[in-house]
N, C-alpha and C positions, 0 to 999 in steps of 0.2 A: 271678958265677954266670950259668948260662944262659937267658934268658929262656924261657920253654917254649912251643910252637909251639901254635898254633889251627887247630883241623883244623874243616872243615864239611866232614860228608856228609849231600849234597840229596837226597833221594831220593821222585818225586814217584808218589800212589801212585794203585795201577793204572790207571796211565798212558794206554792204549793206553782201554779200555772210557769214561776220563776223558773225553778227547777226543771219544768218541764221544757222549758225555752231555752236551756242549756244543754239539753238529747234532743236536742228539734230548731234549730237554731233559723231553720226555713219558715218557721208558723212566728217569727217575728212579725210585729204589724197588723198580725190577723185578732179579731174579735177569737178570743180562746177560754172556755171553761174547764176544768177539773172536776171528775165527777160522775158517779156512778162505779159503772163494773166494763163498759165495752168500749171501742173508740168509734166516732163517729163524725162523718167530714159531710159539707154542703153537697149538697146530690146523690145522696146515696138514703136508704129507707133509714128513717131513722125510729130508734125504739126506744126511748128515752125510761119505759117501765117506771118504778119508783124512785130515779135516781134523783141526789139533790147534790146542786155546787156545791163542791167545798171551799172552792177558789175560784176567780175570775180574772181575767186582765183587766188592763184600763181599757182596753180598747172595748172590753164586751162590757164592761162598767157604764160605757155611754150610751149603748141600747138601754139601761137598766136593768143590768143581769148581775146578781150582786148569789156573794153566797147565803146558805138554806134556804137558798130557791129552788124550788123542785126545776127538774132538768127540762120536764115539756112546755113550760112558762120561759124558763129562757130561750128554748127554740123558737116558740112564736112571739117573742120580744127579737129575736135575731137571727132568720134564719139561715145565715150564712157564721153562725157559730160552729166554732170549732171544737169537739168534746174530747177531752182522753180520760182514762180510769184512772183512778186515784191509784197511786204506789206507794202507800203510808212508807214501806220499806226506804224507799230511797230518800225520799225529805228527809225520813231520822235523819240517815246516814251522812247527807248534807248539812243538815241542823247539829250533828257532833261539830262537824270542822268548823263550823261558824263560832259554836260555844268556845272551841280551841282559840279564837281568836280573840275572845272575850277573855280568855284566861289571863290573857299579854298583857293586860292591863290594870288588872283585879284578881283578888282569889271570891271576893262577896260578890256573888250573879245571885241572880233569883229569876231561874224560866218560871214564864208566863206560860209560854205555849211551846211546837218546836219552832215559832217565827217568831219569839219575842221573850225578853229578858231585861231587868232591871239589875244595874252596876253599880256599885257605892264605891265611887273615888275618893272619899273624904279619906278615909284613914292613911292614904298617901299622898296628901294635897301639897303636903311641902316637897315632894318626890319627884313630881312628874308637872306637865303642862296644865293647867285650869282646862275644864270640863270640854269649853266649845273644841278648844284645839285637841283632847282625847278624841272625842267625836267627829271629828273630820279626818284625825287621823286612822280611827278604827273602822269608818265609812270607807274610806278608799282602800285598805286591806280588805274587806269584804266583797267591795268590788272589784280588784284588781287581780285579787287571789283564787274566787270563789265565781267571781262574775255576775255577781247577786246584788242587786238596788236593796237599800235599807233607807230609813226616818229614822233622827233621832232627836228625839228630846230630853234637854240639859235645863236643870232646876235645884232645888234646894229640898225636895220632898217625889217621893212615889207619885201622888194623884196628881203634879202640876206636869212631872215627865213626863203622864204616859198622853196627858192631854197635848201637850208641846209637840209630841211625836207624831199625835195623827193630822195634827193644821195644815202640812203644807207637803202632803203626801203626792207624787211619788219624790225620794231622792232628798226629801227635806230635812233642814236643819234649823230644830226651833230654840233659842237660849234666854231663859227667863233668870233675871238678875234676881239676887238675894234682895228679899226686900219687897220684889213688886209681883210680887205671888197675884195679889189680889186685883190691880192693877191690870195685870196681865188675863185673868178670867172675866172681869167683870162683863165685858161686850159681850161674849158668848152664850150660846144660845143652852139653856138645860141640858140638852140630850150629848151635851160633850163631857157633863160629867158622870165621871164612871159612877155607877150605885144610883144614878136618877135614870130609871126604867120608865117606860110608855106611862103606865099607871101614876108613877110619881109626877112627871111630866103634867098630866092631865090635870093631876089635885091642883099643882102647881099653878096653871093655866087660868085654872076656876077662882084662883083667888088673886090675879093677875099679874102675877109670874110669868116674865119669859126668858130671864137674862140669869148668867150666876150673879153680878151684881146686883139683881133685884133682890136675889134667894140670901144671896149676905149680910142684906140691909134688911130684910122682913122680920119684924118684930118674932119674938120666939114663942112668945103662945101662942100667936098664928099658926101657927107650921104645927108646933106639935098636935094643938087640934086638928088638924086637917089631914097630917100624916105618920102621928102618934111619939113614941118615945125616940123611933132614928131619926129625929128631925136633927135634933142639932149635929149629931154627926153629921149631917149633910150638909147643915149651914156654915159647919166649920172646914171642910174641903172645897164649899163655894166660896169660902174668905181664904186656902190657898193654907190653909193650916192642914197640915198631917204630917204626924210623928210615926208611923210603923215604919219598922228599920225593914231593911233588904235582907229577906232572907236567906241564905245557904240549904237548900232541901236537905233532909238526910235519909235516912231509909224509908222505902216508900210504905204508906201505912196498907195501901191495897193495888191489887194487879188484876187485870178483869180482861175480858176479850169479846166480845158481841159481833153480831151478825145480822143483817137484815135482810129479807129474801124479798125475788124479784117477785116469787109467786106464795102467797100461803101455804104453808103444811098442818098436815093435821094427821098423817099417820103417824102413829105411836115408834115405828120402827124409825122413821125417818127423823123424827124429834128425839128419839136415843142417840142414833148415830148422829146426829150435828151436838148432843149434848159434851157429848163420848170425844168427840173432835176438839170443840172446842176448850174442855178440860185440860187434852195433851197441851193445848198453845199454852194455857195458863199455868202447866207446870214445866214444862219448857223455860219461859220466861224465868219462875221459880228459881229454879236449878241453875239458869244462866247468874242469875242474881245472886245463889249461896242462901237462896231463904226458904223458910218453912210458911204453910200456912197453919195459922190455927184454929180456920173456921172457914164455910165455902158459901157462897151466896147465890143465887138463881134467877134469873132479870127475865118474864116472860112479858113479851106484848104481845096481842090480840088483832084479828082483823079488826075489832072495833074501836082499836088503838088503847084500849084499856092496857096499861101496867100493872102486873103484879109482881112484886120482888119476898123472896124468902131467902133465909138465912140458919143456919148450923154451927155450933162448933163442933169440932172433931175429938176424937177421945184422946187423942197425941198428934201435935204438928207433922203434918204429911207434903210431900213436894210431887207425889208420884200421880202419874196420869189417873190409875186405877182407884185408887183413893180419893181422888179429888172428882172423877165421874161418878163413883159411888155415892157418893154424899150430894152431890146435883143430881142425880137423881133419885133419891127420894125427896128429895124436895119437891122433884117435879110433878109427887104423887101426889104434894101438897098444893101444889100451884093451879094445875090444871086436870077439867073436869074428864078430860077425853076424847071430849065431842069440840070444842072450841080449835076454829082454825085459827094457827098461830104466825104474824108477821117477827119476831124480831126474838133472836135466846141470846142470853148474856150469862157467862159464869165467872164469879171472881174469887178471887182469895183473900182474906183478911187476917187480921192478927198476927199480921208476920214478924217472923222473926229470923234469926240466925239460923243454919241448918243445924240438926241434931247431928252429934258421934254417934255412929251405928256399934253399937255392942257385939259382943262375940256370936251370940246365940240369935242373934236377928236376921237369920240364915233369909228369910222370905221378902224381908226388906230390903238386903244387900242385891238380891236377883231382880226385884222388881226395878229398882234404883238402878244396876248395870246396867238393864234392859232399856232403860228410859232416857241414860245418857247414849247409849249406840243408836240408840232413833233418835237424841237428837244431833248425833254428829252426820247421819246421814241425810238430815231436813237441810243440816245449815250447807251440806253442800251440792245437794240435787234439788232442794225445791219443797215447802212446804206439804206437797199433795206426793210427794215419791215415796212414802210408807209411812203404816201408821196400824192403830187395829181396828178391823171391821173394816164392813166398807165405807166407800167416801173419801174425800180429800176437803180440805181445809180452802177455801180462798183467802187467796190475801186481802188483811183486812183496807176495811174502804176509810177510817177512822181513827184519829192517834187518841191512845190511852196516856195516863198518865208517867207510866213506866217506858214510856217512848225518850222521855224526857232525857237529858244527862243528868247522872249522877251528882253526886259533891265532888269538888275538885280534889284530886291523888296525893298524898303529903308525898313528898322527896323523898329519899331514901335517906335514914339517917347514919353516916358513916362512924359515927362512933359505934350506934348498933352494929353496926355491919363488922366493928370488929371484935367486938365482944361477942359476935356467934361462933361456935365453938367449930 
């Protein structure tokens, strides 16, 4: 018979405001939002512009202040809300040492996000303690070390974890037995399962669904008429069945960087230079990483919230600022007409791969390449906006990409290699 897998999903909770409550240890207690570009306290003018939560506390949770709320909504839901700017920088930096603690128990994680990650204890089950006692023991490392509240939910599969984890948030610990998968969802209401969206919800509703044990029990041509061929998948993680294993990320397939302005632009010069800016972030990162792009992609939105995206590959994989701004912008000639005010540019990279060996004769490549590590050792240690080319500086972004993420875990060093190196 088959031993049944242990799922942990970590999930630590609101994250972002978290963080923020451990450099501000006095704004405990206070209704607090994360969010935007400026900070802003009860009695003072507030400009909330385009900003939107990215985080919330509990305590601004109970006015109904939840995040991608825009920021002037949760002021007038709370107007003794406390606001600070997002420091995407610092959660990573936090969010490594949490994943470091994740490692203590596992090498199989799989980030969700930088506040959540899924663990596969199976492969060492005979090793260590059964799931709950992991989970309470890596709960209290988290908070004892980091000073950070986390949920976790302990199951036999992905979908029944991550639902286990959100039940009994903040500081919760939900443990669903092998076996009572199904049991355990049936009472719940649709909108707890991951992949059932507003719209699925709604079909759902019309045919009078409201529970996962309804959705488990409804006949299967039901459901596919109503909500086409992903019906059974969906019936079959309302019955507590899913088999996808926990992944290990490996190299990232894309690296992007975007920006939202408080005001629209629409000069040509000022749409270069933020393009030109946000390129160097993106080969920055590159180079941080040991990777090449093979192709560059161009993300514009519109004051009228219209998206348009375009894309390139390159004639040879490039990591270098000037390379990868050249190529966004001719895109840009593709994207936009000239006249259109623009809210939001995004450049990324794609097709990445391993960095190239620069050759003997690639005299122009080697200089570009110097040049782009010496700006970036002068970013990483005065500040994104302390040089760069042209004018402008770079804000820090308000948004975690995917390459925010940690990496796959570092093999050991192996000493036998270590002695057969000459």
């Amino acid at each position: 018979m088959r031993t049944p897998r242990t799922i942990l999903h970590v999930d630590l909770d609101a994250f972002f405001a978290s963080c923020e409550l451990l450099r501000r240890p006095e704004l405990t207690g206070l209704p607090l939002a994360v969010g935007g570009g400026r900070e802003s306290r009860p009695g003072e003018a507030r400009r909330p512009g385009r900003g939107v939560v990215a985080a919330s506390s509990y305590e601004a949770r109970h006015y109904g202040v939840h995040s991608a709320m825009p920021l002037a909504r949760a002021l007038e839901l709370c107007p003794e809300l406390v606001v600070l700017p997002v420091d995407i920088g610092e959660y990573a930096r936090v969010s490594r040492l949490v994943f470091e603690i994740f490692a203590r128990y596992t090498p199989v994680i799989e980030p969700g996000s930088l506040d959540e990650a899924f663990l596969d204890l199976t492969a060492g089950a005979g090793l260590q303690p059964p799931g709950a006692a992991v989970a309470r023991e890596l709960s209290s490392a988290i908070s004892s070390e980091l000073g950070l509240p986390c949920s976790v939910g302990v199951a036999s599969n992905k979908t029944v974890a991550k639902i286990a984890s959100d039940l009994r948030k903040p500081r919760g610990l939900v443990v669903v037995p092998a076996g009572g998968e199904a049991a355990f969802l049936a009472p719940l209401p649709l909108a707890r399962l991951p992949g059932a969206g507003p719209r699925t919800t709604e079909r759902l509703h019309l045919l009078g669904i409201s529970t996962l044990g309804q959705l488990a029990q409804a006949p299967r041509s039901l459901l596919v008429g109503s909500l086409g061929p992903g019906a059974e998948a969906l019936q079959r993680r309302a019955r507590g069945e899913d088999s996808s294993p926990v992944t290990v990320p490996g190299r990232p397939r894309s690296i992007s960087r975007e920006e939202t302005y408080d005001r629209d632009i629409s000069s040509r010069e000022e749409i270069v230079g933020r393009l030109r800016l946000l390129s160097a972030a993106v080969g920055a990162r590159l180079r941080r990483s040991g990777l090449t792009a093979g192709g560059v992609a161009l993300k514009v939105r519109f004051d009228t919230f219209e998206t348009v995206t375009r894309a390139r590959r390159l004639a040879e994989p490039a990591c270098s600022d000037q390379e990868l701004a050249a190529a966004a912008l001719q895109l840009l000639d593709r994207a936009w007409d000239g006249q259109r005010a623009v809210r939001l540019l995004g450049v990324g990279a794609e097709g990445l791969s391993e960095v190239r060996q620069l050759g003997l004769f690639d005299l122009p490549e080697v200089r570009r390449e110097r040049l782009d590590q010496a700006l970036d050792s002068v970013r990483r240690r005065f500040g994104l906006g302390s040089i760069g080319r042209g004018p402008g500086a770079l804000e820090a972004p308000t948004d975690w990409n995917r390459d925010h993420l940690p990496g796959p875990p570092s093999r050991p060093p192996d000493p036998a290699a270590e002695r057969r190196r000459p």
